[in-house]
Structure formats: C-alpha cells, structure tokens
MIBA-312594 format. One record per residue: x, y, z of N, C-alpha, C, O, CB in turn. Coordinates in steps of 0.2 Angstrom, whole numbers, plus 5000, padded with zeros to 4 digits. Each point is the difference from the previous one (the first is absolute). Glycine has a CB too. Example, Ala and Ser with C-alpha at 12.3 -4.5 7.8 and 13.67 -1.06 7.14 Angstrom:
2
506649725039499650065000500450065000500549995003498649955003 500750114990500450065001499650055003500350065001500349914989 
//
This chain:
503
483550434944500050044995500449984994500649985002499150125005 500349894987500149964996500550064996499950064999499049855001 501850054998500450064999499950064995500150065001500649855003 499150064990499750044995499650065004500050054996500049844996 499750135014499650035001500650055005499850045003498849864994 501950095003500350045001500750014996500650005002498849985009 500550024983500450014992500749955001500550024997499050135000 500649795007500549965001500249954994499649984996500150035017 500949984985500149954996500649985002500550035002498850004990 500749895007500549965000500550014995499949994994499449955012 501450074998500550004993500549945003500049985006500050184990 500349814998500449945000500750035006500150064999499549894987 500650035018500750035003500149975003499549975003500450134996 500749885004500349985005500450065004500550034998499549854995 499650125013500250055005500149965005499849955003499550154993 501349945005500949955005500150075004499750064999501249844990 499650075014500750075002500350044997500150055002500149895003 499950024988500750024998499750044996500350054997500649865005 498250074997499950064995499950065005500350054997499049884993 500550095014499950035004500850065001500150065000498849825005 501650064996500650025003500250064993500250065000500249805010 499450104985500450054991499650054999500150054996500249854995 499150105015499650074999500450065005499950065000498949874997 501450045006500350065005500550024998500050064999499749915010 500849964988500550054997499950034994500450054999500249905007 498950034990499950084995500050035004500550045000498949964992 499950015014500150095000500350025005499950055003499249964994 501749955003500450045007500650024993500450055002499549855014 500250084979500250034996499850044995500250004995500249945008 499050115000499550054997500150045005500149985006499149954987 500850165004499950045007499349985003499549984997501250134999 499449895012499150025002499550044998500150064999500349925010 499049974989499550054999499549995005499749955001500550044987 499750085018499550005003499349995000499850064999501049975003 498749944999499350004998499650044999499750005006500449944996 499650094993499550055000499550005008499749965001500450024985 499950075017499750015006499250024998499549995003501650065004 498949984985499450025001499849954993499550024998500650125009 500149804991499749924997499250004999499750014995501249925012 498950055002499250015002499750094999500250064999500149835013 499050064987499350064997500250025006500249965004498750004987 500950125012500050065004499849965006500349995005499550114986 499249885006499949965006500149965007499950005006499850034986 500849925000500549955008500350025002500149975005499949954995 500550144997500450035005499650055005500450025004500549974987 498550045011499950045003499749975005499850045005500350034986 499849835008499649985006500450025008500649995002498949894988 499950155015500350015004500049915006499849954998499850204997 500849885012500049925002499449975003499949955003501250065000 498550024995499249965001499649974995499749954999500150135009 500449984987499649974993500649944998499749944998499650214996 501149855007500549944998499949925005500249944999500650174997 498949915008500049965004499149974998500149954997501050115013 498749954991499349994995500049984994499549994997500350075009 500949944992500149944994500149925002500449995005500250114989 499049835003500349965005499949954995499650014995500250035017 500649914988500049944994499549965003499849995006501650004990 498250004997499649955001500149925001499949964995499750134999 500649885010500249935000499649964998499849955004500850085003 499249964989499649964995500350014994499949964995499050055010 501550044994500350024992500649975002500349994994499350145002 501049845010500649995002500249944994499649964998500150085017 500849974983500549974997500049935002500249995006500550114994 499149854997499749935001499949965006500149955003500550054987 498850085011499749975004499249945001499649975005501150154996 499249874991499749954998500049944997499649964997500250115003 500949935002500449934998500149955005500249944998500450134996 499449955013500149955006500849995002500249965004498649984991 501450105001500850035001500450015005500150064999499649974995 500849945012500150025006500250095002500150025005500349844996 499750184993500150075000499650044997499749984995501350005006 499050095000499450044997500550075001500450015005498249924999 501250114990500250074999499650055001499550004996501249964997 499450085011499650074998500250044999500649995000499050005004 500350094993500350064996499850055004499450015002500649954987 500550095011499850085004500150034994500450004996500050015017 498950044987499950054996500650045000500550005004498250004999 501450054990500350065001499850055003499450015001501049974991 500150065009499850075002500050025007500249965004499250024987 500550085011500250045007500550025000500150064998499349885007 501349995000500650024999500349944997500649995001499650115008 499549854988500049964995500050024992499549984997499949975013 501050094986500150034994500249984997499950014994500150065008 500749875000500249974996499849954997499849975005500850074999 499249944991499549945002500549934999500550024997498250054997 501249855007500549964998499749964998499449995002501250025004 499549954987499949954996499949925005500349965004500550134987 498849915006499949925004499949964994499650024996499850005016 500849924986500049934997499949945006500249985005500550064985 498949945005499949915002500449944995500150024995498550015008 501649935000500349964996500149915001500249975006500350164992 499549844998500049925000500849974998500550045001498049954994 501549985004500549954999500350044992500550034999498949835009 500350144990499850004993499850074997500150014994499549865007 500050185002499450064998500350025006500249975005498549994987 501050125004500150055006499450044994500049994994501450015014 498150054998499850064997499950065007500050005006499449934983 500550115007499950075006499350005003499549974998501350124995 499249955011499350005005500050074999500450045002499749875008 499150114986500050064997499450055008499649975003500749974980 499850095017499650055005499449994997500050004994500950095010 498749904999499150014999499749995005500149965004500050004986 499550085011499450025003499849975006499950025005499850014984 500149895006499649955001500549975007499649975004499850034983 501550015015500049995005500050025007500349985005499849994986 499450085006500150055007499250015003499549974997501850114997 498649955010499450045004500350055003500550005003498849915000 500350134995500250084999499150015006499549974999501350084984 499449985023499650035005499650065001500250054997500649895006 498950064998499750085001500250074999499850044996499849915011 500950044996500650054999500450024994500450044999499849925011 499449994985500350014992499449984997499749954998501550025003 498550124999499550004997500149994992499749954996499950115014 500849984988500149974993500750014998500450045003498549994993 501349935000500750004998500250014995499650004996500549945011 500550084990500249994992500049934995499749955003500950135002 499649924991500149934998500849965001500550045001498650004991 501049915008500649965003500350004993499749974996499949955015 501050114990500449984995500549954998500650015001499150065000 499949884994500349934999500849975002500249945001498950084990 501350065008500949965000500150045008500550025000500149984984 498950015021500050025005500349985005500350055003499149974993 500649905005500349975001499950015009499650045000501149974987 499549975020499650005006500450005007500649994999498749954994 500650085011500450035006500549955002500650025002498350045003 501049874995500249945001499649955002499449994998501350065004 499649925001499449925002500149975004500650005000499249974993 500049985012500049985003499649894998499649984996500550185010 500349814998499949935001499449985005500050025005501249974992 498549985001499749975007500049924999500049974994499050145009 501049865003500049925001499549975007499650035004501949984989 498549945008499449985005500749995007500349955002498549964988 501350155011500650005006499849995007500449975005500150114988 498849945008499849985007499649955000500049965004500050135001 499449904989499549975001500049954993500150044995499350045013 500549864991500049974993499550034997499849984994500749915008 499050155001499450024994500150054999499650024996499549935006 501350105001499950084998500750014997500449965002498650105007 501250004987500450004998500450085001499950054997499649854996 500850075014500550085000500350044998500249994994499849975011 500250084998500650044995500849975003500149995006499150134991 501149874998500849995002500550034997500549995003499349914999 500250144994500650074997499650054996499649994996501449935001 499250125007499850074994500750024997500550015003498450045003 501049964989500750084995499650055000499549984997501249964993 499350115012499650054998500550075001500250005006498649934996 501550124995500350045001500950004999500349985004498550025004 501650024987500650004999500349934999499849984995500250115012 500449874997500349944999499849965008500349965002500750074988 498350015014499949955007499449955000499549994996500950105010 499949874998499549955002499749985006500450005005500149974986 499050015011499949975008499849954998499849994994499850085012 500649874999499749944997499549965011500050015006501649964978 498250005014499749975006499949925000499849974995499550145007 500949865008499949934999499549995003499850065002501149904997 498649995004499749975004499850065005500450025003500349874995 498750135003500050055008500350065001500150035006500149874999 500150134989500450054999499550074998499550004997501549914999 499150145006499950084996500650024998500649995002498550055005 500650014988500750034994500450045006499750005005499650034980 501250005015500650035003500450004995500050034995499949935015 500750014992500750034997500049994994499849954998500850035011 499550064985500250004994500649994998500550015004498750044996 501049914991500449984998500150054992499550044998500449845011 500750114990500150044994500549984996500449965003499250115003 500549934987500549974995500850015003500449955000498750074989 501050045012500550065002500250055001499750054997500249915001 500650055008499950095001500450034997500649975000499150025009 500350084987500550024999500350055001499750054999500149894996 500750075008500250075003499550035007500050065001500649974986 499249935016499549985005500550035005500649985000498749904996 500650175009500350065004500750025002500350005006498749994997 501150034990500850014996499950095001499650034996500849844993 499950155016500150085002500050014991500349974996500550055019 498850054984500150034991499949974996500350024995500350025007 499049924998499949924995499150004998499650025005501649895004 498550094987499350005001499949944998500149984994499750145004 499749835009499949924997499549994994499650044997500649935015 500149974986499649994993499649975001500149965005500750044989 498649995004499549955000499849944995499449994999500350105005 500749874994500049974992499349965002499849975005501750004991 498250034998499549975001499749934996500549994995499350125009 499649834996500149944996499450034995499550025002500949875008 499950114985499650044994499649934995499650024996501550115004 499149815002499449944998500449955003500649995002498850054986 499749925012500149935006499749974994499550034997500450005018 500449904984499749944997499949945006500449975002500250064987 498749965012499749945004500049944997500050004994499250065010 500949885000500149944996499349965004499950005006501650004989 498149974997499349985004500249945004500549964999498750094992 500549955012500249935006499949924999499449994997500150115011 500649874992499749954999499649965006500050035006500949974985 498749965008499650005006500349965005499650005005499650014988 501449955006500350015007500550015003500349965004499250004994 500650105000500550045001500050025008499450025002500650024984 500449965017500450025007500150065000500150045006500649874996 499450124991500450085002499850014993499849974996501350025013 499150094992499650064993500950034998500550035003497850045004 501749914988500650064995499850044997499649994996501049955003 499950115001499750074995500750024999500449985004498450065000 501350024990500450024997499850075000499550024999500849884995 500350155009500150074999500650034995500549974999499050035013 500350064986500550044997500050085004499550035001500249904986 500950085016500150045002500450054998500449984995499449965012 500250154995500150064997500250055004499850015005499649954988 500950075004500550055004500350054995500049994994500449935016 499950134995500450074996500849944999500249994995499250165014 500749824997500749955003500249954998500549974998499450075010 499449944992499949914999499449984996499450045000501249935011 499549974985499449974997500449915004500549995003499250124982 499549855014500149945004499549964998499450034999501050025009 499849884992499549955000500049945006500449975003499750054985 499049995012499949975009499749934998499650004995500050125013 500649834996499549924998499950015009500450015005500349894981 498650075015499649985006500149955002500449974996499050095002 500449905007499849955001499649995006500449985004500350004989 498650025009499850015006499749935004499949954996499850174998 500349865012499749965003499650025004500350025005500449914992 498750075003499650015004499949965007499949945000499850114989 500349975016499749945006500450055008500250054999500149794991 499850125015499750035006500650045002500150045006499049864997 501350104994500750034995500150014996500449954997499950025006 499650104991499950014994500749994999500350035004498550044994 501549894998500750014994499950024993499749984995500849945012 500050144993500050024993500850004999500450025004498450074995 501549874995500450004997500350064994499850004994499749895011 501050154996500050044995500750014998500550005004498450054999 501149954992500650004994499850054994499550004996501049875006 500350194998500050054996500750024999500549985003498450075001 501149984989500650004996499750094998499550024997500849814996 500350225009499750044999500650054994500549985000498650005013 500950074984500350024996500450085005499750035005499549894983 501250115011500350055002499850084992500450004995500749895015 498650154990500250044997500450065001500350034996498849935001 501050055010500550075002500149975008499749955002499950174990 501049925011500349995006499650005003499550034998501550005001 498849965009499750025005500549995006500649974999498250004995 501050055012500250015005500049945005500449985004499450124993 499549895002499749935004499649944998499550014997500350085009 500449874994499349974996499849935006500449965002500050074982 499149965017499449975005499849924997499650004995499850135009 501049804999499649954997499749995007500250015005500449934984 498850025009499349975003500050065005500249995006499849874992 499950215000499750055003499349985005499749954998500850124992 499349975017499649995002499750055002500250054998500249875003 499050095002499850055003499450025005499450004997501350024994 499349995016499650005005499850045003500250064998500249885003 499150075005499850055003500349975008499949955002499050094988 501550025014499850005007500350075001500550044999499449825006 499550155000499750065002500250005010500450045002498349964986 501249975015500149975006500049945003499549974998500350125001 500549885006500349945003500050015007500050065002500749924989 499349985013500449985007500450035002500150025005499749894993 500850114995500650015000500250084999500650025000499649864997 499350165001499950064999499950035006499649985004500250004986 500750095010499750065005499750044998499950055004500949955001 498950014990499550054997499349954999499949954996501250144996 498549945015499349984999499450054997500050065000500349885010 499250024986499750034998499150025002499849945001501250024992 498650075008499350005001499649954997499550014996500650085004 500049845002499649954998500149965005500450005005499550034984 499449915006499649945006500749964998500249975004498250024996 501850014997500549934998500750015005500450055001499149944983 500649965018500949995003500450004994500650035000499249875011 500050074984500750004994499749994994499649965000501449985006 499250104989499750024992500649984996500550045001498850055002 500749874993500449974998500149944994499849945002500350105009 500049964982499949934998500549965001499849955002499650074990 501150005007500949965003500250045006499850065002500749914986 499949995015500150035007501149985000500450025005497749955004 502149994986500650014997500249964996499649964998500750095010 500549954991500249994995500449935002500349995006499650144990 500149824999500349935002500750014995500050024995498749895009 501950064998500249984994500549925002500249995005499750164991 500249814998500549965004500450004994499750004995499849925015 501250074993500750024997500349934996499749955002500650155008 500249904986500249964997500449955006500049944999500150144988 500249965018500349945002499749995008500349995005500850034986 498249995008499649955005499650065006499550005003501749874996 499350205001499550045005499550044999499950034995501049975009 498649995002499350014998499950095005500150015006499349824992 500550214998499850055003499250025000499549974997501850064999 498750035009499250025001500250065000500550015004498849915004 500550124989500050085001499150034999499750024995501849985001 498450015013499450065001499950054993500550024997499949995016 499050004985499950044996499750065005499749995005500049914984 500650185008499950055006499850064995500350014994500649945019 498750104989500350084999499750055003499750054999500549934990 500150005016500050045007500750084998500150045005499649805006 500550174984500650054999499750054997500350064999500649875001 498550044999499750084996500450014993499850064998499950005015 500949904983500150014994500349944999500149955004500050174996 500049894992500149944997500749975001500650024999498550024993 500649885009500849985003499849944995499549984997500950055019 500549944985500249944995500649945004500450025004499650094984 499849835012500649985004500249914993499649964999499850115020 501049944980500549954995500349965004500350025005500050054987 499649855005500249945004500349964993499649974996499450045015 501650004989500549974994500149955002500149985006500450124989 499649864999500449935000500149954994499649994995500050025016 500949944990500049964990499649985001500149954995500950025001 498550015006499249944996499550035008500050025006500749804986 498850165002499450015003499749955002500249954996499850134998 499649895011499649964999499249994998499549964998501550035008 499150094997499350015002499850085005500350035004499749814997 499350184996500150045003499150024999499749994996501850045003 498350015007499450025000499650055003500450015005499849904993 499350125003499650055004499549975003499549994997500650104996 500049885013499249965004499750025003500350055003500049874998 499250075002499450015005500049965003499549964999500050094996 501049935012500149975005499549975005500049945001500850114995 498850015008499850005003499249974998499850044996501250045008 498749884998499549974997499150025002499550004997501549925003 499350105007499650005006499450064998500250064998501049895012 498050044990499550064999500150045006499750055000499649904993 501150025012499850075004500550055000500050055003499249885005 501550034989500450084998499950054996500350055000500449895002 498750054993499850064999499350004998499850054996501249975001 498449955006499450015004499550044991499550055000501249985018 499649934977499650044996499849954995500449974997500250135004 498649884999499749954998500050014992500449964997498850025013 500550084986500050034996500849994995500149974994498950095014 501449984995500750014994500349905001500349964997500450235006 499049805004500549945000500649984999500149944998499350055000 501350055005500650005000500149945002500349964996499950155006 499649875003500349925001500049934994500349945001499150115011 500249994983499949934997500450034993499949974994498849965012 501650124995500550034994500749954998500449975003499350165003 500349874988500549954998500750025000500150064998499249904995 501350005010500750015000500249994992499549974996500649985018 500450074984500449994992500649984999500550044998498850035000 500849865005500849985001500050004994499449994997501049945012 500450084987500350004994500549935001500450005005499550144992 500149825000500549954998500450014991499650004995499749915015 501550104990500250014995499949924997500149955003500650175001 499249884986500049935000500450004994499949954996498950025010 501850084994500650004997500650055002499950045005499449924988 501350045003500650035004500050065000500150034994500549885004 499250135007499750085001500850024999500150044995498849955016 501750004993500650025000500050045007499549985003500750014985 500250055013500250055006499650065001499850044995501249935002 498850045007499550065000499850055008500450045003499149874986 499950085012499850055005499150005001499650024995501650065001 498749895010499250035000500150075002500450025003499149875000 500050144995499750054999499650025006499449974999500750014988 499850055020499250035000500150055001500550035003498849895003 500350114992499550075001499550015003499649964999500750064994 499550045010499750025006499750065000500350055003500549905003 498650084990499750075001499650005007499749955002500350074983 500050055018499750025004499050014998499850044995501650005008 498449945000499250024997499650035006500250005006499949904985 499450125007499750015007499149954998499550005005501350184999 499149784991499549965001500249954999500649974999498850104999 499849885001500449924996499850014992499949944997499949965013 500150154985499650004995500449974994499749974995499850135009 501249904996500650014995500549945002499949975006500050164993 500449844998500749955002500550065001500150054997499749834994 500550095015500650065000500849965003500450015004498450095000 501049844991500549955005500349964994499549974997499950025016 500950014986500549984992500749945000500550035001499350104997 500349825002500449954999500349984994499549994996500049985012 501150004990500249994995500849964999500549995003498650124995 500749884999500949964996500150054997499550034999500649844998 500550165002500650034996500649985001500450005005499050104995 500749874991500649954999500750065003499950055003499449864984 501350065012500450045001500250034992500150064999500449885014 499650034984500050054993499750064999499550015003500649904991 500150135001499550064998499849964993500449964998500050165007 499049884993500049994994500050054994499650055000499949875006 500850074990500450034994499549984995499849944999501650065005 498450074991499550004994500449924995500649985000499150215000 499849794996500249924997499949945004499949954997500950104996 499349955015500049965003499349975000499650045000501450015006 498949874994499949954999499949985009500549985003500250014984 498850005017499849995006499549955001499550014998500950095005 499749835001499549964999500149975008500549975002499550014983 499450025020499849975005499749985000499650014996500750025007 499349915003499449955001500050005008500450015005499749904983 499550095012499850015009499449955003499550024997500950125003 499549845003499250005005499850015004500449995005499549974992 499450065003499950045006499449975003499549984996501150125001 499349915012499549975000499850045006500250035004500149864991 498950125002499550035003499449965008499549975001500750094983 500449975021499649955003499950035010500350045003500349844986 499050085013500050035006500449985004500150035005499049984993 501349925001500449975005500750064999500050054996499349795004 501250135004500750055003500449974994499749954997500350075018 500550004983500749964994499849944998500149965004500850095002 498949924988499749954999500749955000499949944999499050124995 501949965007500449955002500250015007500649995001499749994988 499350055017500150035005500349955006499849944997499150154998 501349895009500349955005500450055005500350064999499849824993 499850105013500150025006499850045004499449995002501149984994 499950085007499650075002499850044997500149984994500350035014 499250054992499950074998499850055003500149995007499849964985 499950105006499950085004499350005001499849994994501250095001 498749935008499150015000499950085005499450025001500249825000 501050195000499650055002500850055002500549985000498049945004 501250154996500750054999499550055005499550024998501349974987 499450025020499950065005500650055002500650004999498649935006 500550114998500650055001499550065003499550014998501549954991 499550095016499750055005500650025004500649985000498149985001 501050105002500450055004499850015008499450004999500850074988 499849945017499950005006500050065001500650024998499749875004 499250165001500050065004500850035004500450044999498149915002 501550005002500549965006500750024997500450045002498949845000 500850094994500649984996500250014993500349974995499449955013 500250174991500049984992500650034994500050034995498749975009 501749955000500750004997499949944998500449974996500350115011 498849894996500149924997499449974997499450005003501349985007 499449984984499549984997499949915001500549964999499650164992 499249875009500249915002499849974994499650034997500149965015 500449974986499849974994500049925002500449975004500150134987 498949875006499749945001500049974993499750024995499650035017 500949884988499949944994499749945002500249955003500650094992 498849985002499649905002500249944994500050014993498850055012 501349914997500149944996499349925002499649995005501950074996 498649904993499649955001500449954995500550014996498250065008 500849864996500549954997499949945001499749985005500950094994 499849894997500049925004500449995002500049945002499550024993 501350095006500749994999499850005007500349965003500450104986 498849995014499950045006499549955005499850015006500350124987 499849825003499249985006500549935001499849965005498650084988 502249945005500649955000500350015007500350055001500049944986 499749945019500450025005500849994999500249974995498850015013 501350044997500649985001500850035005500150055002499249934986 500949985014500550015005500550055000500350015005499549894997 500350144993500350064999499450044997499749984995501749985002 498650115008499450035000500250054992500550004996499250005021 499750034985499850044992500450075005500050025006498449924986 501950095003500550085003499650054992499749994995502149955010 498250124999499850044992500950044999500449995005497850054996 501849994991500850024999499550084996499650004994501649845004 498950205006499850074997500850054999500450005004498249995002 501450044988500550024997499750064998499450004999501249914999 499950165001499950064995500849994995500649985002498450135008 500549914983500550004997500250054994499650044999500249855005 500650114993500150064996500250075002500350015005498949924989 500550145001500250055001499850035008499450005001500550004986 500450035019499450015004500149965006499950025005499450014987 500949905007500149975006500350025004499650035003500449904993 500450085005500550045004499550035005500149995006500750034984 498750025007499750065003499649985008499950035005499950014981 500049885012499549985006500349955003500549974998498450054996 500749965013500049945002499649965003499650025005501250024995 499249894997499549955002500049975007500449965001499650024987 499650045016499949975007499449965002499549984996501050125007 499549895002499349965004499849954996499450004999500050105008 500949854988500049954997499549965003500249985005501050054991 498149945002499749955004499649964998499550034999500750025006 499649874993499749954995499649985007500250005006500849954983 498450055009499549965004499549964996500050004994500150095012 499549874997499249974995499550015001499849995006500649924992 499350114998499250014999499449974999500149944997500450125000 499049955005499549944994499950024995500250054998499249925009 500349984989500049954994500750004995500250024995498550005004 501849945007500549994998500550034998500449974995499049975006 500850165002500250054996500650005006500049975005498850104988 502049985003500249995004500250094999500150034996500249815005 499750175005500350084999500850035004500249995005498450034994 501750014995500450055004500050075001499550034998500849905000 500050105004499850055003500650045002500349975005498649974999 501350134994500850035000500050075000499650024996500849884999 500050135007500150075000500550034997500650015002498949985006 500350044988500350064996500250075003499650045000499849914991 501350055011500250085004500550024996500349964996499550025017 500450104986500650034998500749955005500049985006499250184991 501149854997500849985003500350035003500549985003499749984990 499650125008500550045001499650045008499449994999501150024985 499650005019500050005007499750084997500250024995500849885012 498550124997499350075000500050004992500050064997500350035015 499749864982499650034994499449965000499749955003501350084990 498850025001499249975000499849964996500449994995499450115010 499649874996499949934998499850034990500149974995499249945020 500550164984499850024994500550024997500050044995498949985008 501849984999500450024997500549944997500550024997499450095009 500049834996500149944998500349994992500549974997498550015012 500250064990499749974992500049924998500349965003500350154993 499049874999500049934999500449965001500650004998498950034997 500349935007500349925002499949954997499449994999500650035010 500349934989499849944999500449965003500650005001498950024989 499749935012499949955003499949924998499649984996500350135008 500549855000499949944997499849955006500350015006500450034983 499049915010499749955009499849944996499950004994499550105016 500749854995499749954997500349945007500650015002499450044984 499649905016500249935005500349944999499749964996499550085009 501349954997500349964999500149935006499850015005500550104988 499949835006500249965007500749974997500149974995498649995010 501650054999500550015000500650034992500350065001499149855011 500850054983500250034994499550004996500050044996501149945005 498449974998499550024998499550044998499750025005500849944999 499350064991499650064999499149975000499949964996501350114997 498449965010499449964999499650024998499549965000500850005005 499750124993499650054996500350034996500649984999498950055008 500050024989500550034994500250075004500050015006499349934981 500950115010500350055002499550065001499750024995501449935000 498850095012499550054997500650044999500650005003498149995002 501050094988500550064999499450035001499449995001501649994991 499450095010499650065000500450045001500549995004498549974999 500950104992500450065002499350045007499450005000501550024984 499650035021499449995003500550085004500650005003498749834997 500050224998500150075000499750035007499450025001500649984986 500749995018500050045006499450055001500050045005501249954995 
//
C-alpha cells in the first residue's frame, strides 16, 4: 500500500538515541500527564474480547513487506483494554514518518458488523516483528509490545510464555500502588536487506519515570535482544525493577497442592537462575504452595546474570500438546554494563489457575532513586530453550519433597542434579554438602543425608528435615532455608540449590 494512501510523509530527521533520550528528559521535567482513557470513538472502547479478537492485520498491508526485506511489522488495533493508543514511526538513515491508522490495514470479521470511523491521530495497540525464524519462506513472529512497557519475544521452536517489561515500579512494596509506566512511541528502523537484526526506538512514560529504550534484536534458534535505556526520575519511589520479568507457574513436581487435572505440571518457568559476581551459581525452585504472597532477596556487589527458565524440557512432564509448556522460552538476563550493588528480587503470588503470570523477577539496584536522577543501563537477554546460555557444569533438574503417613514429623526433600561436571569420573568420589541457613536454623535438623545415580545421567539426593527440639512439631518449625549442592572433594561441581521450604 503506497504511503500516501495512508496520509504518511517523509520528513528530513535524523532519529538517534540521544534524540529520543532529550525527549524523556523534557517530559521527566514536566508534571505527568496521564492519557486520555476515553481518546478512542466509544466503539473501540466498547469492543468486547471476541469482537476484538476478530480484528486481524492484514499481512499483505505489513511494513515492507514488498520490499524482500529480512523484517516485517504488524499493528494491533485500538481498543477493548487497549485505550491508550501508541505512536508508531518508520524511519531510514536519513527520514522518518508516522504510520497513520487506516482501515486498509486491518480485516474486521463478522463479529464487526459495522464500526465507527478510525481516527487518523489514533494511533495503535502496538506491534509486532515477524522474520523467517523457522522457515526461510514464511515469516514468523519474533516480538510483540503490546500492552504498558511489555514485551515477548521468541526463538527457533518456541511458543510465547514469559514476558518482559521496561520496569517495575514499586512492584510489591506493602502500601505502595505499582506503577505501570508505559512506551508511549516506538520508532522502527527500516532494515536493510542484509540486515542480521531489527532496531527500534521507544519513548517511555510514567507518573515516576520517563525513558528512552534502543533495541536490538537477533533473531535465530536463540532469539537475542539487546537493550539499553537511560531513564529519568520524576519523584521518589520505593522500588524500582531493571530488566523486570514475569511468568506463570501454577504447579510442579515440587508442589503439595494438587490440582483436578490431566497435566503432572503447569508451568512456563519452573525457577529462578542467578550467577553472582564472584562466580556462584544458584537454583532456586519456583513454588506457591503457602497460599500467600512470598518474596525471597539474593543480594550482592555485581551481577552477572540472572533469569526465569523453563528447565524441564521433557512433553511428558506436562502431557499438553496444545499450550506446549515444554517448548516455552527460558529468559536469562546478562548485564552488559555496571549494574553496581543490588538484589534479585522474586516474587511469588498464589493462584489457583494458569490464566495470569503470577511469578515476578527483577534487579533492584541498592540506591533509591531520588527525583532529577539520571539512570542508564544495557542488558541482554536471551530468549531461548536451552539452560544459562554461560551455563558449565552441574545444575538442578528437578525439586521433590513429601511427608510420610509414618513419620510426620519428618519431611524428605529430594534434588536432582545433571551435568558434565557429573558424567566426569574420578578417584575422590562425588559427597553432597546440605546446609540450613539463616533465620530458623536453629529450629531443624538435617538427617538421612544420601547421593545416589540415576538414569540419563541424574544424580540425586535425598534428606530429612525434623524439629531440633525433642516432641516439637515439624509445623511449628516455620520456614527454612535451604541450601545443597555436590561436590568431590573441595571442589564444587554444581551450582547451589536454595529454597525456602515451609514445614
């Protein structure tokens, strides 16, 4: 479709960062202005989620898609719970112009028998990329934005799962009401034709913060996106979230609350990876077996890395052709500048379905950030199916735990490990080293200590959790944390599992 025929024109500009970056800080030295909810004609606010869904981009209208171009753009309609609408531009080396809403790129379904007219500065839900990611002749999808400041992105063999976002803020701070800042315009840069990777430019918005986002995506059997943002401070906050994440699990292996269904485990991530500045690799189980909202902080001076994966690969841990959990994407974070001191973050809501993400990861520097403050990080992240994409040695593949009729002062808890650290022989045998640590220790004691091997090359242990205290009971404990990992002799040949882990 020829631009004119959607009222585009080219204007002279050189569109960078730094133009991008002088727009934030205007408006972080402006009060917030929140966006008209009621912008959109009645209609697209009143589409319900079928008549919205029955909206669908024509891909023949896609964003140079007639060009022979290695990337293609598509556009979501406004409207439903889509009200805000966002600015989209295209832009060259040289020219940039806006992508005005019209008609022509859309197919409107049965379900929309008639509609209003589109209003020209309407502007669109968000957009999505597609590229030839599985097949060189069809053109998949590889990122959507649609919604606040999130994103999904997909590699190779992948279905959408876990989501990403610009930032959290004040993200579950007792008395605190989180903010949503959202990317209020994206500038695409057209591709050239042999381009490896797609860049684009965001401008982000808040009550707290204003922000400029530069992309960089590689698409392949390992999607990498590259991202760097400079964000502005307008007032204090409590919390603030870099490379925020966010997931769904519902149930695990590792859970005592079963539900009425065909599936063994419902789940897009199943936990939390992180590796530390000075070399230690932790696993912590993702759980919310407590029925309320829990939080567990893992501080330290650098980061290296940190992520929500989907470990478990295997279709028959959860026996569902359809959602396809198994082929759900992991989201390691690598920082790709100086973070400073800080704290991963997870959070843990209780849910009783898989409808919602209810599982939350994050960096939160150790400063507060103070109104005028000036904040700039760069991270990448990679969207992929394989485990820590700087991963060596052992790891955790699986977290059990139960109570015996028999015995139930005593709980057993089981860790598997796998690896190459692990498939290596050697004349000083493999020992496991299980510890409780922190508040509470005291309380328990670790017994029946025991490392065995399994098939496809798993190694497990296996240990018991009882009261310290001679006739108390194992529920008066209260939480523990726990820490395990195998070693041969000083040695370490896995990373560490943690888990707090409620008697």
């Amino acid at each position: 479709m020829p631009a004119a025929a959607w009222g585009q024109t080219w204007e002279r500009e050189d569109v960078g960062f730094d133009n991008i970056q002088s727009r934030a800080r205007d408006l972080a030295n402006k009060p917030y202005v929140a966006p008209d909810p009621n912008r959109l004609p009645a209609w697209m606010n009143d589409l319900t989620y079928d008549q919205y869904r029955d909206i669908r981009f024509n891909p023949n209208q896609a964003l140079w898609a007639t060009e022979n171009l290695p990337f293609r753009a598509m556009f979501f309609h406004p409207g439903y719970l889509f009200r805000e609408p966002v600015t989209l531009n295209e832009f060259t080396s040289s020219h940039q112009q806006q992508i005005r809403l019209a008609e022509a790129f859309f197919n409107y379904g049965p379900l929309i028998q008639k509609h209003g007219e589109l209003p020209p500065d309407g502007g669109f839900a968000g957009f999505r990329l597609h590229a030839p990611l599985n097949n060189p002749d069809y053109f998949d999808e590889l990122v959507v934005f649609q919604g606040a400041s999130y994103w999904r992105a997909l590699g190779e063999n992948q279905h959408y799962g876990i989501s990403s976002r610009g930032i959290a803020v004040d993200t579950g701070v007792d008395g605190a009401v989180e903010e949503f800042p959202a990317f209020r315009e994206f500038w695409l840069r057209k591709p050239d034709p042999d381009d490896t990777h797609a860049r684009f430019y965001a401008l982000l918005d808040g009550p707290s913060f204003a922000g400029a986002y530069a992309f960089k995506i590689h698409p392949g059997a390992e999607t990498i996106m590259d991202v760097k943002a400079v964000i502005f401070t307008r007032q204090a906050v409590r919390r603030l979230g870099i490379a925020p994440m966010s997931s769904m699990f519902w149930f695990g292996e590792n859970s005592r609350r079963r539900f009425d269904d065909f599936r063994p485990e419902v789940h897009d991530s199943d936990g939390l990876a992180i590796r530390m500045g000075n070399g230690e690799r932790l696993w912590r189980p993702v759980c919310n077996d407590s029925g309320k909202l829990e939080f567990s902080f893992f501080d330290m001076e650098k980061c290296d890395g940190f992520g929500l994966l989907q470990r478990d690969r295997r279709f028959s841990a959860y026996e569902d052709g359809e959602a396809a959990y198994h082929m759900r994407p992991s989201l390691w974070i690598e920082p790709s500048s100086d973070w400073g001191p800080g704290r991963v973050m997870l959070m843990e809501i209780p849910t009783a379905n898989e409808l919602a993400d209810n599982i939350v990861a994050m960096w939160e520097p150790a400063g507060k950030p103070k109104p005028g403050d000036r904040i700039e990080f760069s991270y990448r992240q990679h969207w992929t199916r394989d485990d820590d994409p700087s991963q060596t040695g052992g790891f955790v593949v699986a977290t059990r735990a139960g109570v015996h009729d028999w015995q139930p002062e005593q709980r057993t808890i089981v860790v598997e490990f796998a690896g190459p650290n692990l498939e290596k022989g050697g004349e000083t045998p493999i020992t496991p080293q299980v510890e409780a640590v922190g508040d509470g220790a005291e309380k328990i004691k670790i017994q029946g200590v025991t490392v065995q091997t399994l098939p496809e090359n798993r190694w497990r242990v296996s240990f018991q959790i009882a009261p310290a205290a001679e006739g108390a009971k194992l529920a008066e404990t209260g939480p523990v944390e726990l820490r395990c990992c195998l070693k041969r002799g000083e040695d370490f040949l896995t990373e560490t599992w943690v888990h707090r882990v409620i008697p």
